[in-house]
C-alpha positions as CSV (number, residue, x, y, z in Angstrom):
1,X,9.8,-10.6,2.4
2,X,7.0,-7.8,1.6
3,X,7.8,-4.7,-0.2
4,X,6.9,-1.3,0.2
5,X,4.6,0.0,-1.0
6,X,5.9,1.7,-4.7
7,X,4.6,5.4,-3.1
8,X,7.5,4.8,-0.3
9,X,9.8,3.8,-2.9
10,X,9.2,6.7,-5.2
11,X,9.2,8.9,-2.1
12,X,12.9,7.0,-1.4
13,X,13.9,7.6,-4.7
14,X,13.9,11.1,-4.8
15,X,14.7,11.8,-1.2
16,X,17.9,9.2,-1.2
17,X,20.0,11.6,-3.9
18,X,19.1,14.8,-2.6
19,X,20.4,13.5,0.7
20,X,23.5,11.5,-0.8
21,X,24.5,14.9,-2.5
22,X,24.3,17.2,0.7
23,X,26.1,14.6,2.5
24,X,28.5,15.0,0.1
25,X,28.0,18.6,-0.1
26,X,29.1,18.9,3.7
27,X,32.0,16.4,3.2
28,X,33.6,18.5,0.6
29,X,32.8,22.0,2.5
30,X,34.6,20.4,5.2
31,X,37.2,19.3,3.2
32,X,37.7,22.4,1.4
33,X,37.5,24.3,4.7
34,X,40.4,22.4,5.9
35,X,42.5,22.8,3.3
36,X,41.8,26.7,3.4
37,X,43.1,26.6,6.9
38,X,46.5,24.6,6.8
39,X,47.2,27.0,3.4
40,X,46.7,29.8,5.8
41,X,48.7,28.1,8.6
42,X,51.5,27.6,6.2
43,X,51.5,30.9,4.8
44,X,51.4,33.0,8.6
45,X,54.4,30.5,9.6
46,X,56.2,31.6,6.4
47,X,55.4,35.3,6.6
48,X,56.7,35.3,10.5
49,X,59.6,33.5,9.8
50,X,60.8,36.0,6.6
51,X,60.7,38.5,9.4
52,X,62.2,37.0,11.9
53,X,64.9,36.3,9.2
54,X,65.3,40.0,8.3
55,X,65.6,41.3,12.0
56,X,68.4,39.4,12.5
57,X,67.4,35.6,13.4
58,X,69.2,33.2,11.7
59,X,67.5,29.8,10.7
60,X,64.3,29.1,12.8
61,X,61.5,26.7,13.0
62,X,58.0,27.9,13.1
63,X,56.5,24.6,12.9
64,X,53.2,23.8,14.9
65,X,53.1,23.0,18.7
66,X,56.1,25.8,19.1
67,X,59.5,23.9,18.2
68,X,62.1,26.2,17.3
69,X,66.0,26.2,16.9
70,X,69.5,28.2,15.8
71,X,68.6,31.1,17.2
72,X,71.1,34.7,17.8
73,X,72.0,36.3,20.5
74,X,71.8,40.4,20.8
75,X,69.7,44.0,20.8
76,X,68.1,44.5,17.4
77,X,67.6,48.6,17.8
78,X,64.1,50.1,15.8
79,X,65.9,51.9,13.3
80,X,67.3,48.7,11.8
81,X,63.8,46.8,12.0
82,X,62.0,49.3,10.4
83,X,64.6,49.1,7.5
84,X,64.8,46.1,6.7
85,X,60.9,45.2,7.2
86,X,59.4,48.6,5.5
87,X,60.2,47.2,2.3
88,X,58.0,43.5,2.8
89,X,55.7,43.4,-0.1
90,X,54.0,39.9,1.0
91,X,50.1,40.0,1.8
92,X,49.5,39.7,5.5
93,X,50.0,41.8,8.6
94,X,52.8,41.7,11.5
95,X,53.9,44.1,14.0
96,X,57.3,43.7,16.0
97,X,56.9,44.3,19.9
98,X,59.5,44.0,23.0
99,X,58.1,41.9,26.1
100,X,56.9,45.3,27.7
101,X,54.4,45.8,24.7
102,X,56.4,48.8,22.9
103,X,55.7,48.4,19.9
104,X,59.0,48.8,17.3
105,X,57.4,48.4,14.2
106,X,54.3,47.4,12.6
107,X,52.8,47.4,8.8
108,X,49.2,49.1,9.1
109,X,48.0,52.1,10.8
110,X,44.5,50.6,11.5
111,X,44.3,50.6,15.4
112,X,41.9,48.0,15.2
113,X,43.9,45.4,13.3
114,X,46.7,46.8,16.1
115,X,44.2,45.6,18.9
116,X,43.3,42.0,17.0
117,X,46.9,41.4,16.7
118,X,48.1,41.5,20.3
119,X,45.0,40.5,22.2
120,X,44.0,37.5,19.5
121,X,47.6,35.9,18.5
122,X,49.4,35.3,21.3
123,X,50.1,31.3,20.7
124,X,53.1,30.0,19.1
125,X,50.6,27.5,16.9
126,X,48.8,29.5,14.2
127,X,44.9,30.3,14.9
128,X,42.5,31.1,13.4
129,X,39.5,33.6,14.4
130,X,36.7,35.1,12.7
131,X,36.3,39.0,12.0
132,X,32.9,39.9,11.1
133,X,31.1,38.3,9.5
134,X,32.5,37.2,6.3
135,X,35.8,37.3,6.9
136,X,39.1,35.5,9.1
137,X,42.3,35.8,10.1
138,X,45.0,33.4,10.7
139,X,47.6,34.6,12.9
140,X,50.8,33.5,15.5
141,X,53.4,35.1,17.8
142,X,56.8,33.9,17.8
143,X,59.3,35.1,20.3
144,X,62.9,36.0,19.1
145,X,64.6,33.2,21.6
146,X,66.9,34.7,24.1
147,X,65.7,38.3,22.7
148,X,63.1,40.1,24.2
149,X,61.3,40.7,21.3
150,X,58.2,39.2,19.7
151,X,57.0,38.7,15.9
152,X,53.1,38.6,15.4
153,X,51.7,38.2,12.1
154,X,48.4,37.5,10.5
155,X,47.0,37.1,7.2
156,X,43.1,38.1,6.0
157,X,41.2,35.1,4.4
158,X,39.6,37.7,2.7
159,X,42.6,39.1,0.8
160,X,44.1,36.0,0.5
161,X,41.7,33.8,-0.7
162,X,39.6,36.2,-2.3
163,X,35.9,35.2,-3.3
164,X,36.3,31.6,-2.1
165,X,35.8,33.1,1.8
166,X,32.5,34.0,1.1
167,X,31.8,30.6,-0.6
168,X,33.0,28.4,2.3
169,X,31.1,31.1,4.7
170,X,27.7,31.2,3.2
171,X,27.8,27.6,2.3
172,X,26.3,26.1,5.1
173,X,23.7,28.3,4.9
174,X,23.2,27.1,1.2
175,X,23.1,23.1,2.4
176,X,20.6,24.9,5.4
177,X,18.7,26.2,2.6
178,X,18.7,23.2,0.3
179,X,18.3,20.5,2.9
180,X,14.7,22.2,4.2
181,X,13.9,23.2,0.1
182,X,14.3,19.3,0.1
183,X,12.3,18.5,3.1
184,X,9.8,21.1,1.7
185,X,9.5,19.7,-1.5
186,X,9.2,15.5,-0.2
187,X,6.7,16.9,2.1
188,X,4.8,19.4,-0.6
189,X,5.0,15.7,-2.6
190,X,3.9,13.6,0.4
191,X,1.2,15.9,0.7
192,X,-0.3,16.7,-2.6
193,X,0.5,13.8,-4.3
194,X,1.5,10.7,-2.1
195,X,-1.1,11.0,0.3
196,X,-4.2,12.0,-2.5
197,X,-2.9,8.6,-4.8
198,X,-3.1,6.9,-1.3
199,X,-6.9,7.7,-0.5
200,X,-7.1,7.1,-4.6
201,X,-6.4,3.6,-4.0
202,X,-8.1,3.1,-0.9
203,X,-11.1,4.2,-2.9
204,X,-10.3,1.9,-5.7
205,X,-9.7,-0.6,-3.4
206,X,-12.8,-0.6,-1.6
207,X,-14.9,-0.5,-5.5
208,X,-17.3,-3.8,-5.9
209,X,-18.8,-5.0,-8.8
210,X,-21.9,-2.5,-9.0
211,X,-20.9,0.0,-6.4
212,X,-19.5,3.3,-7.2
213,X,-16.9,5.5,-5.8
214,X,-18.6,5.8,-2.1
215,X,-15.8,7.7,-0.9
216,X,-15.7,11.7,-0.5
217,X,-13.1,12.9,-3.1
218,X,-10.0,14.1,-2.0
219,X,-8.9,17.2,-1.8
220,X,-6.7,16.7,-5.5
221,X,-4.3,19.6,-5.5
222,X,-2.7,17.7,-9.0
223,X,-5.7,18.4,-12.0
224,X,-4.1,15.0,-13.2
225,X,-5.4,13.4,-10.4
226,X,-8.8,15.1,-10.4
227,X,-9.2,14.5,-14.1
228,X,-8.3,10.3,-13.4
229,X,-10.8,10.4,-10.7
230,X,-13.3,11.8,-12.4
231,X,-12.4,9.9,-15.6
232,X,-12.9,6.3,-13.4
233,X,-15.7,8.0,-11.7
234,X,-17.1,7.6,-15.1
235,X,-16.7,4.2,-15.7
236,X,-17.7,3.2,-12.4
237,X,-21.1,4.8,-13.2
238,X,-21.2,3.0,-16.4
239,X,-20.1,-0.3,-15.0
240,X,-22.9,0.4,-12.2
241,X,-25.4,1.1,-14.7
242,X,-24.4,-2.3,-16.7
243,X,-24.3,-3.9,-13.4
244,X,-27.8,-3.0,-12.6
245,X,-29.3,-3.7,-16.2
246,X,-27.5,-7.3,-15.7
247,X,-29.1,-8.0,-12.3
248,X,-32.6,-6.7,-14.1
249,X,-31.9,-9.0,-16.9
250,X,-31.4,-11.5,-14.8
251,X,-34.3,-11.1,-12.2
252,X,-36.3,-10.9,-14.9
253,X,-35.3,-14.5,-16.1
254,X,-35.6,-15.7,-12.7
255,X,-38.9,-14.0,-12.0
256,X,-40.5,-15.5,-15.5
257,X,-38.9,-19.3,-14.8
258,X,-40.5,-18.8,-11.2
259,X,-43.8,-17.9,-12.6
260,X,-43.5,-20.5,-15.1
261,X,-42.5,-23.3,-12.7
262,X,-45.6,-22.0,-10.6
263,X,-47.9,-22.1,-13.8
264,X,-46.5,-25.2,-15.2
265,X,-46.7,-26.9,-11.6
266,X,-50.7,-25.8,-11.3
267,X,-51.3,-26.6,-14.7
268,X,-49.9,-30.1,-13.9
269,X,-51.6,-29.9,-10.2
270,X,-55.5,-28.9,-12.0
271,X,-54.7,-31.3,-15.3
272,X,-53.1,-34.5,-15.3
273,X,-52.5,-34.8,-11.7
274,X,-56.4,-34.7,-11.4
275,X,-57.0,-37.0,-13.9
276,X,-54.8,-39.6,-12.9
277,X,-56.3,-39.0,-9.3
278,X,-59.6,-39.5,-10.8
279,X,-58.4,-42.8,-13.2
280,X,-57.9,-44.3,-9.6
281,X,-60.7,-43.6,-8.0
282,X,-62.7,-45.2,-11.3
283,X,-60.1,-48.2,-10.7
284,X,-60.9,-48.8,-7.1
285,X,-64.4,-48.7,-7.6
286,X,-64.2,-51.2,-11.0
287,X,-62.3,-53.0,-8.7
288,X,-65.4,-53.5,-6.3
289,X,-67.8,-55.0,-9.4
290,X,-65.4,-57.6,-10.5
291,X,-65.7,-61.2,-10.2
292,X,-63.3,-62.5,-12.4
293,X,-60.0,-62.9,-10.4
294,X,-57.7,-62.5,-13.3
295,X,-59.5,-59.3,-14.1
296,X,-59.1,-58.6,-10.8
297,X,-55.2,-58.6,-10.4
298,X,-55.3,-56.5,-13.8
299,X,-57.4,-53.7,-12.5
300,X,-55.1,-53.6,-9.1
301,X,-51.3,-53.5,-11.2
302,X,-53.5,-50.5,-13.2
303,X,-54.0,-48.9,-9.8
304,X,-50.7,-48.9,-9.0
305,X,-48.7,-47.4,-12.0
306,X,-51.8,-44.5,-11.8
307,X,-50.9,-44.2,-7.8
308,X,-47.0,-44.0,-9.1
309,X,-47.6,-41.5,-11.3
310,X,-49.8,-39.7,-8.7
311,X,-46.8,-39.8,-6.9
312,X,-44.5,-38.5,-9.5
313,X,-46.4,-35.7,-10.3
314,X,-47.2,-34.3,-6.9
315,X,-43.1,-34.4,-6.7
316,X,-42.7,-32.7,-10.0
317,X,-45.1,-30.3,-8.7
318,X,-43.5,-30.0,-5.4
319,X,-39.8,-28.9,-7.2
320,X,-41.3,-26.7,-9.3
321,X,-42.9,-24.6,-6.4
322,X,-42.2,-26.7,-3.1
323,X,-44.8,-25.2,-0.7
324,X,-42.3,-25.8,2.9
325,X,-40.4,-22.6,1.7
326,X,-43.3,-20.8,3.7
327,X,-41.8,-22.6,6.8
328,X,-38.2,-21.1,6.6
329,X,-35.0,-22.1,5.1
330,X,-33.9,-24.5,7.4
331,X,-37.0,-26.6,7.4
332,X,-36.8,-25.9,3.6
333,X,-33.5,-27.1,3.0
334,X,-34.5,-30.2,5.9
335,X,-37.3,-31.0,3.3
336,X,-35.0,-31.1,0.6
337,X,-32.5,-33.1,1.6
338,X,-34.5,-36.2,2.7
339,X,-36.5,-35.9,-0.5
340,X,-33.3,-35.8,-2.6
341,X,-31.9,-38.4,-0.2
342,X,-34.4,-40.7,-1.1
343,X,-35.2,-39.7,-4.4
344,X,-31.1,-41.1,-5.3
345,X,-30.1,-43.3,-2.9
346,X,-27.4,-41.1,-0.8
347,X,-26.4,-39.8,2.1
348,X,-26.8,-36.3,3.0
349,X,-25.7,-34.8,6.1
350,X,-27.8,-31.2,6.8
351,X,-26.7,-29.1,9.4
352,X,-28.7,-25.7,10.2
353,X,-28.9,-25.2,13.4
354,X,-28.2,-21.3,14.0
355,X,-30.0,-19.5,11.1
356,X,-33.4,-19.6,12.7
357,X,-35.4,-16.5,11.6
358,X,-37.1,-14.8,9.4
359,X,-35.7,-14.4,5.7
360,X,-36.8,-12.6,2.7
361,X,-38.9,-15.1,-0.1
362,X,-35.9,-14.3,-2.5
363,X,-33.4,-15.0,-0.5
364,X,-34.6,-18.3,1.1
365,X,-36.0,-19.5,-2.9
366,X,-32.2,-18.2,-3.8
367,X,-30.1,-20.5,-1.4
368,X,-33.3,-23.8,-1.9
369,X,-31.9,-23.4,-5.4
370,X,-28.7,-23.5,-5.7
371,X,-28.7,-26.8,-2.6
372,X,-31.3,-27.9,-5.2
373,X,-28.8,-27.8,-8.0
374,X,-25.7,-28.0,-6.3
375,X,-27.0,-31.6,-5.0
376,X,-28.1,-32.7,-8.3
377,X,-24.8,-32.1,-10.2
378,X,-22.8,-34.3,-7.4
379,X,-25.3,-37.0,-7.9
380,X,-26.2,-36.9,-11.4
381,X,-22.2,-35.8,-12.8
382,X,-19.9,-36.4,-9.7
383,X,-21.5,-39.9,-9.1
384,X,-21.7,-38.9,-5.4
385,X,-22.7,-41.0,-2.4
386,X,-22.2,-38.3,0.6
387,X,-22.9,-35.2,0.8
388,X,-22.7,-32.6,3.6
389,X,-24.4,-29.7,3.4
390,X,-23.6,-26.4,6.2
391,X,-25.7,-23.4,6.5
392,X,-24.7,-20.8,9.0
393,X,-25.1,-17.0,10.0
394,X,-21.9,-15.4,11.2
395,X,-19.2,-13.1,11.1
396,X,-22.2,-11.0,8.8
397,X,-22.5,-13.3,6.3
398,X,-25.2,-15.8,5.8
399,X,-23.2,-18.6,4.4
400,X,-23.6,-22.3,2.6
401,X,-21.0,-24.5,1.9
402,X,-21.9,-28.1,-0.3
403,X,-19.2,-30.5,0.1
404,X,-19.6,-34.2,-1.7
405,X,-17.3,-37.0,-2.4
406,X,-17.5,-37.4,-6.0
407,X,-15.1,-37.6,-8.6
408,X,-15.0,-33.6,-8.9
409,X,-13.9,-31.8,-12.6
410,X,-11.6,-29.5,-13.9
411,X,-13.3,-25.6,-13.4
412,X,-12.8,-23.9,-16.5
413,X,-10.9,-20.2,-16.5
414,X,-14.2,-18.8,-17.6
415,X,-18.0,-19.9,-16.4
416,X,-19.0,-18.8,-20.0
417,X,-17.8,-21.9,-21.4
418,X,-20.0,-24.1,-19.6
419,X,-22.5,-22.2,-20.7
420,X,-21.2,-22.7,-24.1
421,X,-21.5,-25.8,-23.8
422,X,-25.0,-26.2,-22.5
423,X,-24.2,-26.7,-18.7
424,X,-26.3,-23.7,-17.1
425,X,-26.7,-25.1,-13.4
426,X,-23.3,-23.4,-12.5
427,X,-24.1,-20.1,-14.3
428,X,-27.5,-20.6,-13.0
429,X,-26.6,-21.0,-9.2
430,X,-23.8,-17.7,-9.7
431,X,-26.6,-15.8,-11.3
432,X,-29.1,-16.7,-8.3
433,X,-26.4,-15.5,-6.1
434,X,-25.2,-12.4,-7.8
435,X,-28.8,-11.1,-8.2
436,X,-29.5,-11.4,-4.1
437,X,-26.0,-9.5,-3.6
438,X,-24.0,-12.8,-2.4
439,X,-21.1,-14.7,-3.9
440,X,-20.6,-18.1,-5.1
441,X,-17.2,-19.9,-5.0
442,X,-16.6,-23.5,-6.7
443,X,-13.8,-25.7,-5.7
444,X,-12.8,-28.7,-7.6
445,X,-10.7,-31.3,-8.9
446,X,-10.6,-34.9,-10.6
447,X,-10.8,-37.1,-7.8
448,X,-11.5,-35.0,-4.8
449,X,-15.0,-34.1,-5.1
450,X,-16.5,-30.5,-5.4
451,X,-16.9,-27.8,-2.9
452,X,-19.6,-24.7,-3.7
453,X,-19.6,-22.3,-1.0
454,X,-22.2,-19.3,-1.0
455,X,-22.3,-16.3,1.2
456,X,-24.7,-13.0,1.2
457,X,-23.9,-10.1,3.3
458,X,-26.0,-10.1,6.2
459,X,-26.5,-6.5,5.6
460,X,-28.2,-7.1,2.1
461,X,-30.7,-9.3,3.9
462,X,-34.0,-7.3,4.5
């Protein structure tokens, strides 16, 4: 199963606690809020009942949902109510009231509380309602059974629970408040940070060997991250310029074993090849003057090893600058293969059929090469007998692939080593590769064979 990306995580990481603790947050509020309220339930139902006591009800019940019991019968007159409740020290608010609304006695003189009292408590089950805005009352009306009077009381949250009203009353608005601080913040993060590192590694991602940062810089809020991507701006310009003094090193090297293949093959073509031309023409016509038969025979086997090695040096000549790389790489590469096939005895399968047109001298003498070499090593070291060789243009890529059947080798971790160890065709072939802006690949194992595939952007071919 894939992973997200580490950016996701880290934004998970710090977003996962901040919402775990204002989840928690609200759970407690809640909690707390609830407890609040049944203290204030409880202490309204107490506060009622001590006055329903002192007016003259015996034992009563102000439970929830209205159950009541033991009740007395009979007139309780004002002057008795307002002596035995004027001296109720208790915090809260209650008034005493007939059925008609005449009011027998009440605690405040605030007309207001007066007016909350009998318009908002008139339920047997303690409510609760908000005054204000920081502030609530939790209230009930109990009537006296078989008396025409009514008990209402209330108590303020305010005065009861002092400063912890204005905690539980503002604190949603401080989980509001932290909640978008904490959306502000992943998003500032997302933003300034997440979304910068993300173009970062696109940009890193999209680096080659020799190619700098192509990409327009973000817009780095964070010096860090302008400092890093100037920092590896750096070394990409110092990998680029070790990059390019490599590829002039090496086209150099190519360039001078090119023009000393050229000068070695015309020195051979204007020397010895001419004078073993010319040792047979002398034979042929010494050959013409003799009589003696023995003589004879002699002077023709001497034609014959000069005529060989007439033959082996116009082939010498032809590797070192084979003159059909004027005709194309196909026809090149065609030429190749049935010289090679003869030259050791194997097959070799050639198929080229879609990279007609015209390609650069470089390129063409690039990819001869490394068939040249690649086709050696299978015969001369993988003791090959087949060999199939694909060149095709597609998908933008020019690409060769040399497949043979021999008993293959173990690639080493490093190419250096075979250079080490005096094998250069493989380091010769990446090198030829590198320098034209393509890639070489080398698969291989004891007894499987060897596979070199090669491939040049289509867009480096001009």
């Amino acid at each position: 199963m894939k992973k997200p990306p580490m950016l996701y995580r880290f934004i998970a990481a710090l977003l996962a606690p901040a919402a775990a603790a204002i989840l928690l947050a609200g759970v407690v509020y809640t909690q707390f809020g609830k407890s609040m309220e049944a203290n204030a339930n409880y202490y309204v139902e107490n506060l009622v009942d001590s006055i329903a006591t002192r007016i003259g009800a015996k034992i009563w019940d102000a439970a929830p949902k209205g159950v009541y019991s033991r009740f007395q019968e009979g007139d309780v007159p004002a002057a008795t109510i307002t002596s035995a409740l004027s001296d109720i020290t208790q915090p809260g608010i209650f008034l005493v009231r007939r059925g008609d609304g005449t009011v027998l006695y009440r605690s405040f003189t605030d007309k207001r509380l007066l007016n909350l009292l009998e318009k908002k408590f008139r339920s047997p089950v303690p409510a609760k309602i908000r005054v204000g805005l920081l502030n609530y009352y939790t209230g009930m009306c109990y009537r006296i059974p078989y008396e025409d009077l009514f008990v209402i009381g209330a108590v303020s949250w305010e005065k009861h629970f002092g400063f912890m009203v204005l905690l539980v009353t503002v604190w949603p608005f401080i989980m509001g408040a932290l909640a978008v601080a904490t959306v502000l913040i992943i998003y500032t993060l997302y933003d300034k940070l997440i979304l910068p590192l993300r173009a970062f590694d696109r940009e890193m991602s999209s680096l080659r060997l020799g190619y700098g940062l192509t990409r327009e810089p973000a817009d780095y809020s964070v010096p860090e991250m302008r400092h890093l991507r100037s920092a590896l701006e750096l070394l990409a310009q110092s990998e680029i310029e070790k990059e390019n003094l490599s590829l002039d090193y090496v086209s150099d090297i190519i360039k001078v074993q090119e023009e000393e293949r050229e000068r070695i093959s015309r020195e051979i073509h204007d020397g010895p090849l001419q004078s073993v031309t010319a040792l047979v023409q002398h034979l042929r016509l010494l050959s013409l003057d003799l009589t003696d038969e023995e003589a004879a025979k002699k002077i023709a086997s001497a034609e014959r090893i000069a005529m060989a090695g007439v033959s082996e040096l116009r082939e010498f000549c032809n590797n070192l600058t084979p003159p059909w790389l004027d005709l194309g790489l196909p026809q090149s590469l065609d030429e190749l293969c049935n010289r090679m096939s003869a030259q050791y005895g194997v097959e070799i399968d050639l198929d080229a059929g879609n990279c007609g047109g015209d390609l650069p001298p470089p390129l063409c003498l690039s990819f001869y090469r490394v068939a040249q070499e690649a086709i050696s090593n299978s015969v001369n070291h993988g003791k090959a007998t087949a060999i199939s060789l694909r060149l095709e243009a597609g998908e933008g890529v020019l690409a060769m692939r040399v497949e043979d059947n021999g008993t293959g080798f173990e690639m080493p971790g490093d190419i250096k080593e075979l250079r080490v160890k005096g094998h250069r065709g493989i380091s010769n072939m990446k090198e030829r590769m590198r320098l034209v802006g393509g890639t070489l690949e080398i698969k291989s194992s004891f007894g499987i064979g060897t596979i070199i595939s090669c491939e040049v952007p289509l867009q480096n071919v001009k």
